[in-house]
C-alpha positions as CSV (number, residue, x, y, z in Angstrom):
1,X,40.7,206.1,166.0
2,X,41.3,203.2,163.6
3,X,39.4,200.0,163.9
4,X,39.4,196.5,162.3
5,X,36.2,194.6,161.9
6,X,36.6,191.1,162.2
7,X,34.0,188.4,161.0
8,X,34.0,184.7,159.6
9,X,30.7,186.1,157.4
10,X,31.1,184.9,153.7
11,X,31.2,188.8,152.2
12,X,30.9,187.5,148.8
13,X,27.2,186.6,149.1
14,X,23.9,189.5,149.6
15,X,23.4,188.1,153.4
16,X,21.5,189.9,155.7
17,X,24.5,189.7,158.1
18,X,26.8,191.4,155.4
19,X,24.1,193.9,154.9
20,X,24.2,194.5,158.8
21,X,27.8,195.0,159.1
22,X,27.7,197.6,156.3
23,X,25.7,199.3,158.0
24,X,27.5,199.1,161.1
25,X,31.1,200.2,159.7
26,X,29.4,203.1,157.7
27,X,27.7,204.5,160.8
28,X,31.2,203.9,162.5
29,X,33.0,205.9,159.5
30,X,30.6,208.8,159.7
31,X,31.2,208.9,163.1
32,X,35.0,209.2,163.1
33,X,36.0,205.6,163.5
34,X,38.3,204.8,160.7
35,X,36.8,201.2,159.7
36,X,38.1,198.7,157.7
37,X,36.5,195.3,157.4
38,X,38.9,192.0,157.6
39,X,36.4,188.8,156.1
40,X,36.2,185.6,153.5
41,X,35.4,186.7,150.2
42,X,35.2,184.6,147.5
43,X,37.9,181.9,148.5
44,X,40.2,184.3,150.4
45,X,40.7,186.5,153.2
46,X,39.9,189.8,152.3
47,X,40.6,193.5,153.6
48,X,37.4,195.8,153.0
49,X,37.4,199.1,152.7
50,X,34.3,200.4,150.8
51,X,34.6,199.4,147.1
52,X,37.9,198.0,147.9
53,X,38.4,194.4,148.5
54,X,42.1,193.5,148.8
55,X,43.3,190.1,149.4
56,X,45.6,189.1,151.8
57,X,45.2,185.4,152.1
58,X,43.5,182.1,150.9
59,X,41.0,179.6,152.5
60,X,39.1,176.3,151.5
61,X,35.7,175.5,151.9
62,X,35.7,171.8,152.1
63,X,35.3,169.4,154.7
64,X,33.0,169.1,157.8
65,X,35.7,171.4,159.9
66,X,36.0,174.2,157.2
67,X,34.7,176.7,160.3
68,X,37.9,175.9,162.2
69,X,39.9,176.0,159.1
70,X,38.2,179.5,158.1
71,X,39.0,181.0,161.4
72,X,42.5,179.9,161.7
73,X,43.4,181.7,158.4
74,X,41.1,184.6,159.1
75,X,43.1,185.0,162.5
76,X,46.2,184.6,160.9
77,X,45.6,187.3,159.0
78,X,44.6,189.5,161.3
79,X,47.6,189.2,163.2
80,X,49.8,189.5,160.2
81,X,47.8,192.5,158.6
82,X,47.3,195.1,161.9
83,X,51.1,194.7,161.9
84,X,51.2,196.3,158.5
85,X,48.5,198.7,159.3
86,X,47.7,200.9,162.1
87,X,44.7,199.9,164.5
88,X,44.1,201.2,167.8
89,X,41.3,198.9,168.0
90,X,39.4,194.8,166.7
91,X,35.6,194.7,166.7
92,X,35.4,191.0,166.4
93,X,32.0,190.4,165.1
94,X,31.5,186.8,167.6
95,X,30.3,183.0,166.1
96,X,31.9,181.0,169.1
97,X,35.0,180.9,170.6
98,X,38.0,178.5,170.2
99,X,41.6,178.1,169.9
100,X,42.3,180.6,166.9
101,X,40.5,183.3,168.2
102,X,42.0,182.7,172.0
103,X,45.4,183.1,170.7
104,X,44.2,186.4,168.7
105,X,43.0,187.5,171.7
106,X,45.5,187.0,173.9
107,X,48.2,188.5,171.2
108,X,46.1,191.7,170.5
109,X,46.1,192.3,174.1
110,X,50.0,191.8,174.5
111,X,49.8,194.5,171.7
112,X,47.7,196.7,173.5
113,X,44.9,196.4,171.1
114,X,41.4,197.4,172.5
115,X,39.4,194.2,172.0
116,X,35.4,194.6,171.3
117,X,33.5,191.6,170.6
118,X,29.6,191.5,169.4
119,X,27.3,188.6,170.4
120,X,24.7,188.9,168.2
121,X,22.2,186.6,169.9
122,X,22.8,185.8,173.6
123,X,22.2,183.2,174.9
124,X,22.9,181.3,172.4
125,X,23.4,177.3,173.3
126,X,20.1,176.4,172.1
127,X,20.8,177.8,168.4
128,X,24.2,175.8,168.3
129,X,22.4,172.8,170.4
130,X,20.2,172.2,167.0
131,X,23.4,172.0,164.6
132,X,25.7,169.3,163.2
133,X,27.9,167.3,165.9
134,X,31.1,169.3,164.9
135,X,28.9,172.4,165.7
136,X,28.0,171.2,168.8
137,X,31.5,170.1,169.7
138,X,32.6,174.1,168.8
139,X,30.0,174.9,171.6
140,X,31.5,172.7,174.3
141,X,35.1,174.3,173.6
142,X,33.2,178.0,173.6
143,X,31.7,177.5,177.3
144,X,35.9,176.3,178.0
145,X,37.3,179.2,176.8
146,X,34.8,181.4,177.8
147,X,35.4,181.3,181.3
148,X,39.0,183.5,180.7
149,X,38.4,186.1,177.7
150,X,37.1,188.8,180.4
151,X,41.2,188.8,181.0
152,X,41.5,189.9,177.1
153,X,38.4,191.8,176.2
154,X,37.0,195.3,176.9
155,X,33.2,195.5,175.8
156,X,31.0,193.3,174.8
157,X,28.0,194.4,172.1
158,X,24.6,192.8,172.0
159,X,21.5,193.6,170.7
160,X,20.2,191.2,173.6
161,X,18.3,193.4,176.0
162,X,18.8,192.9,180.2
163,X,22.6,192.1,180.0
164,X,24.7,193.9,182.1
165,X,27.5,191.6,181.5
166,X,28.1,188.3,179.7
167,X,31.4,186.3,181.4
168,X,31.9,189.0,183.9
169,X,32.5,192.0,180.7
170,X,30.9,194.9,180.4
171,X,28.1,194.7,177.8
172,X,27.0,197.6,176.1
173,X,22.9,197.1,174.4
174,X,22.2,198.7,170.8
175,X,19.1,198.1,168.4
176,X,19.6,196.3,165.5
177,X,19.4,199.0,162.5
178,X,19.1,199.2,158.8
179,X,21.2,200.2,156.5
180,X,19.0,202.7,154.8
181,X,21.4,203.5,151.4
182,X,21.0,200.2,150.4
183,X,17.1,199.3,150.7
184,X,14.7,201.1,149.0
185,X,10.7,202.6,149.4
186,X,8.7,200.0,147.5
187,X,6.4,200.9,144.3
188,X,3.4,198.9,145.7
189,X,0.9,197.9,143.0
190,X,-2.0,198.2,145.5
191,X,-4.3,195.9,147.1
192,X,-6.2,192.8,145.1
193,X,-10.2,192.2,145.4
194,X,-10.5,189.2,147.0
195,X,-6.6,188.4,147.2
196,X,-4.4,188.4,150.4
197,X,-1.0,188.3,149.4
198,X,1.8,187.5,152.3
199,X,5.5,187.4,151.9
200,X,8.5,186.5,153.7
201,X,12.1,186.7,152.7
202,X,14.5,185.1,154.4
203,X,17.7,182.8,155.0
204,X,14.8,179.7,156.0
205,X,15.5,179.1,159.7
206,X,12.7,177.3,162.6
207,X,12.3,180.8,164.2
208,X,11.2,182.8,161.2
209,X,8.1,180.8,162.0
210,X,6.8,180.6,158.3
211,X,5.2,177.2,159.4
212,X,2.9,179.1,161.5
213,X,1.8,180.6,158.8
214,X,1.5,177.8,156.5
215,X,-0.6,176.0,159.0
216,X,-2.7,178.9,159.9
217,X,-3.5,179.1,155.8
218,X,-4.5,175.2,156.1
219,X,-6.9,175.9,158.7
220,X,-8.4,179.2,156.8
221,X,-8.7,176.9,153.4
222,X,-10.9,174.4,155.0
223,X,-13.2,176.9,156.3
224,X,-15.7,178.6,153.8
225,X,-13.4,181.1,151.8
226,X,-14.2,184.6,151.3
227,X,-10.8,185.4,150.0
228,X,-8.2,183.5,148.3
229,X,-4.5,183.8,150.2
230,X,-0.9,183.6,148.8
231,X,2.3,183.4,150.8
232,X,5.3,184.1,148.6
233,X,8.5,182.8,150.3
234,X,11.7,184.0,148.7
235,X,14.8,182.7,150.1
236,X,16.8,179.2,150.8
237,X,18.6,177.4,153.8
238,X,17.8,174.6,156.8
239,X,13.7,175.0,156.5
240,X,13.0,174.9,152.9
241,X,12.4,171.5,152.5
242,X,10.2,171.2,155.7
243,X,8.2,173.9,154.9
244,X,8.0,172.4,151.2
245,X,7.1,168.7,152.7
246,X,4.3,170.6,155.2
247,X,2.8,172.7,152.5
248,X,2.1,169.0,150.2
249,X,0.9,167.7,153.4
250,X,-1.5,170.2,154.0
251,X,-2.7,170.2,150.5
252,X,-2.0,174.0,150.4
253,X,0.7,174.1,147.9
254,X,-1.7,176.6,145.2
255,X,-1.5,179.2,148.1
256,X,2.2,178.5,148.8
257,X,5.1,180.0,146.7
258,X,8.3,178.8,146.8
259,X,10.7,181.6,144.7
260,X,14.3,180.4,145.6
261,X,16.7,183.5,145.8
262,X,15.8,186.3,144.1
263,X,17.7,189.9,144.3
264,X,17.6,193.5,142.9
265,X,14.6,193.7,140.2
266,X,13.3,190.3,140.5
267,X,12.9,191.0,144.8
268,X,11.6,194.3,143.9
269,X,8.8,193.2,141.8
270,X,7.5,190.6,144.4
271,X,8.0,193.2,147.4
272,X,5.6,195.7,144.9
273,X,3.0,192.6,144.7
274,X,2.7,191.3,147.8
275,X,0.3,193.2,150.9
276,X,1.7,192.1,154.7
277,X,5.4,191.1,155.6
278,X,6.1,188.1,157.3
279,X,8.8,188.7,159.9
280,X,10.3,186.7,162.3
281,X,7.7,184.9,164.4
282,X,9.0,182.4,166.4
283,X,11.5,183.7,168.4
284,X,10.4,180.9,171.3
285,X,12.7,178.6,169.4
286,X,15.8,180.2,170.4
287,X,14.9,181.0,174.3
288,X,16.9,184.2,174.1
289,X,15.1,187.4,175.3
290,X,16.2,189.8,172.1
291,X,13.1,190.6,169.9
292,X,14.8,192.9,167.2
293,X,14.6,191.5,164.1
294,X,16.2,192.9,161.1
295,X,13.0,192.1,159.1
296,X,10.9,194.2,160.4
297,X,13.0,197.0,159.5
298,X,13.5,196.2,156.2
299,X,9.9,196.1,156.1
300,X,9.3,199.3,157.9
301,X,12.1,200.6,154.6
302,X,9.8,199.0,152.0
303,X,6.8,200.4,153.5
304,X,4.9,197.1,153.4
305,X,2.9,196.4,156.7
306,X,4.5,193.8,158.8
307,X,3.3,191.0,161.0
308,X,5.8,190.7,164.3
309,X,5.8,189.2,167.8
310,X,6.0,191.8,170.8
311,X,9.3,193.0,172.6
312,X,11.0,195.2,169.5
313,X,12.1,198.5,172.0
314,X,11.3,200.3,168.2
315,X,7.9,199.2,167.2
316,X,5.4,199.5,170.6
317,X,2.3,198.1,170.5
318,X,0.5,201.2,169.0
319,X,2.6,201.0,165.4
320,X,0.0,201.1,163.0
321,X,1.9,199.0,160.6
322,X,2.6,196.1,162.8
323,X,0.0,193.1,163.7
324,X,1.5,191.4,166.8
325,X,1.1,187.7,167.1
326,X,1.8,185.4,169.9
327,X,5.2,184.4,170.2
328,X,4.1,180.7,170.8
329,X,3.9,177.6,168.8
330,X,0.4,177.9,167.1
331,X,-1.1,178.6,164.0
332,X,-1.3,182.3,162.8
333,X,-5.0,183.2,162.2
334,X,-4.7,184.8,158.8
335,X,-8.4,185.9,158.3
336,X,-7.9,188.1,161.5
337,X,-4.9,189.5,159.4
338,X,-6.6,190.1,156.3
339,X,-9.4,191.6,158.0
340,X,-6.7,193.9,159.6
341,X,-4.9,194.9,156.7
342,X,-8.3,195.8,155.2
343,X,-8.9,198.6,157.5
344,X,-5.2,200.4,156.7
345,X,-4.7,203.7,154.4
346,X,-3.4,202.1,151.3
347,X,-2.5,205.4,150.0
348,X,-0.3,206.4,153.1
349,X,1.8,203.9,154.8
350,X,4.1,203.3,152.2
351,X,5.4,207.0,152.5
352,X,4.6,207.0,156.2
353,X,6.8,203.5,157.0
354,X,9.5,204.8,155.1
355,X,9.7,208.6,156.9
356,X,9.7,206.4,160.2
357,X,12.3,203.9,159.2
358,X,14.5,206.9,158.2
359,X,14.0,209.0,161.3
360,X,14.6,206.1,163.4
361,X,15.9,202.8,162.0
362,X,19.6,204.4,160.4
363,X,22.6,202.5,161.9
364,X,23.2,206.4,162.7
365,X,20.7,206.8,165.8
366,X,20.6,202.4,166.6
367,X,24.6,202.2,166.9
368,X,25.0,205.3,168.9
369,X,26.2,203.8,172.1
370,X,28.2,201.3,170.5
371,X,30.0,204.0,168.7
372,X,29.9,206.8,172.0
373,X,31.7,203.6,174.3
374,X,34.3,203.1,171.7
375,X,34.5,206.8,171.5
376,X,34.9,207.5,174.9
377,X,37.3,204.6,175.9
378,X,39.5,205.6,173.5
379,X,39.4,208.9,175.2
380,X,39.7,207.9,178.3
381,X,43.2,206.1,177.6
382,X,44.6,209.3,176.4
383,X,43.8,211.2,179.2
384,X,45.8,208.4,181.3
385,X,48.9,208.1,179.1
């Protein structure tokens, strides 16, 4: 079975999302499903096959509507490429839903295209309710169209636990996964006397919950210190300057480090110098029930112990690796951390993190029903012809 993966994610640049789908479309190749990826890259709609990037049309950037501009071209191209090529199938990886992608939808299916869509997050009207107007305005047309793609689409995918449909469509659940090729086992350096050294990395949104954090080191320094307490934060986007502003305002910026991007070597060398993972922590903010976070896999790669909130179906309560927090807005007690990390086998969990992330993190074993429904609908429509 051939399939075209659809997405509006920028595949030029080393986001987590691109990682995901990666991960996705290899477990779908190894599993039979003949997978190319249809995306922006680099100023122009691009077909994806592994290594291959072939373009087959251009895009701009500019302008507070550039979303609807992307997406009209993107679905343009779609149309125009699967006529050239051979797909039984579109996994449409979703943002929101408007006019371009109704008419794709509503052409693929006068094609008799099977139509998959993945919702990442669901719901998700708060996320868009904290974005620009012309954001806001894309959800408005969303809940509109909404109401008449379960005429056009098959499945719907979502890591969202508890959701037997979404707009009267089947849903099918899967755990989000790792790709496992492309993260390596840290070379960790080993524990500091006297040093407590956190880290998060991350596109800076509210629910990674690195303000929690930073408040929970203000309350810590203004106590009598027994150890001295870092947070490395590598990454950019919305919450930088906030969490910047905060730190000043706390008069913790000596135990806050701000590192901008940083990739390959230069990531490596702060994952081998840093002790506990930050991971996303303040889930509350989006009022969705999902608790999978693709950070705590990619710590559980690294072998770096992680700090979490509960309701990841992977990591129960008795993960030795995990300190749970409440998913709540108040301050993280770090001390209670520290103290926590001190009773851990530094000379083990590296090697043991990393054995559990392979023998059950892989896209392989998380994307199995995904791939099995898509598997078996395409067998069931052969058995009918």
């Amino acid at each position: 079975m051939n399939i075209l993966y659809i997405t509006t994610t920028e595949f030029s640049s080393n986001s987590g999302v691109r990682k995901k789908i990666y991960g996705q479309v290899s477990a779908m190749n190894k599993a039979g499903l003949n997978t190319k990826v249809l995306a922006p890259f680099d100023g122009k709609i691009s077909a994806i096959d592994g290594d291959l990037i072939s373009p087959v049309g251009k895009y701009h950037t500019k302008g507070i509507f550039k979303f609807f501009y992307l997406a009209e071209k993107l679905y343009k191209s779609v149309l125009l490429y699967y006529q050239k090529e051979k797909f039984d199938g579109v996994y449409i990886r979703y943002s929101i839903l408007d006019w371009n992608l109704m008419k794709l939808l509503k052409e693929l299916k006068r094609e008799r295209k099977k139509i998959f869509l993945e919702i990442p997050s669901y719901p998700y009207d708060l996320e868009y309710s904290r974005k620009p107007f012309y954001k806001k305005l894309a959800l408005y047309m969303d809940r509109f169209f909404s109401k008449e793609i379960h005429k056009y689409v098959d499945a719907i995918f979502t890591p969202s636990p508890n959701q037997e449909n979404i707009y009267g469509i089947k849903t099918v659940f899967f755990e989000n996964g790792i790709d496992l090729a492309q993260i390596q086992k840290r070379n960790y350096s080993g524990p500091i006397k006297d040093v407590f050294r956190l880290l998060g990395v991350a596109n800076l949104s509210d629910w990674h919950g690195y303000d929690r954090i930073i408040k929970g080191i203000s309350s810590f320094v203004n106590k009598k210190k027994t150890f001295k307490i870092l947070f490395n934060i590598v990454g950019d986007g919305a919450e930088l300057p906030k969490l910047k502003k905060m730190a000043t305002e706390l008069n913790v910026q000596e135990n806050i480090i701000f590192h901008g991007k940083k990739y390959d070597k230069e990531l490596d060398d702060i994952y081998k110098e840093s002790d506990v993972a930050v991971t996303s922590i303040a889930f509350f903010r989006l009022h969705f029930a999902g608790r999978t976070s693709l950070k705590t896999r990619e710590a559980c790669v690294k072998g770096i112990p992680f700090i979490s909130v509960k309701g990841d179906p992977v990591f129960d309560e008795n993960f030795e690796y995990m300190y749970t927090v409440e998913d709540k807005d108040v301050p993280v007690d770090v001390e209670s951390i520290y103290n926590w990390f001190k009773n851990l086998d530094h000379k083990r969990y590296v090697t043991e993190m990393n054995q559990f992330a392979k023998e059950n993190l892989g896209w392989d074993k998380t994307f199995k029903n995904v791939i099995s429904y898509i598997k078996g609908h395409n067998r069931n429509d052969k058995r009918s012809s």
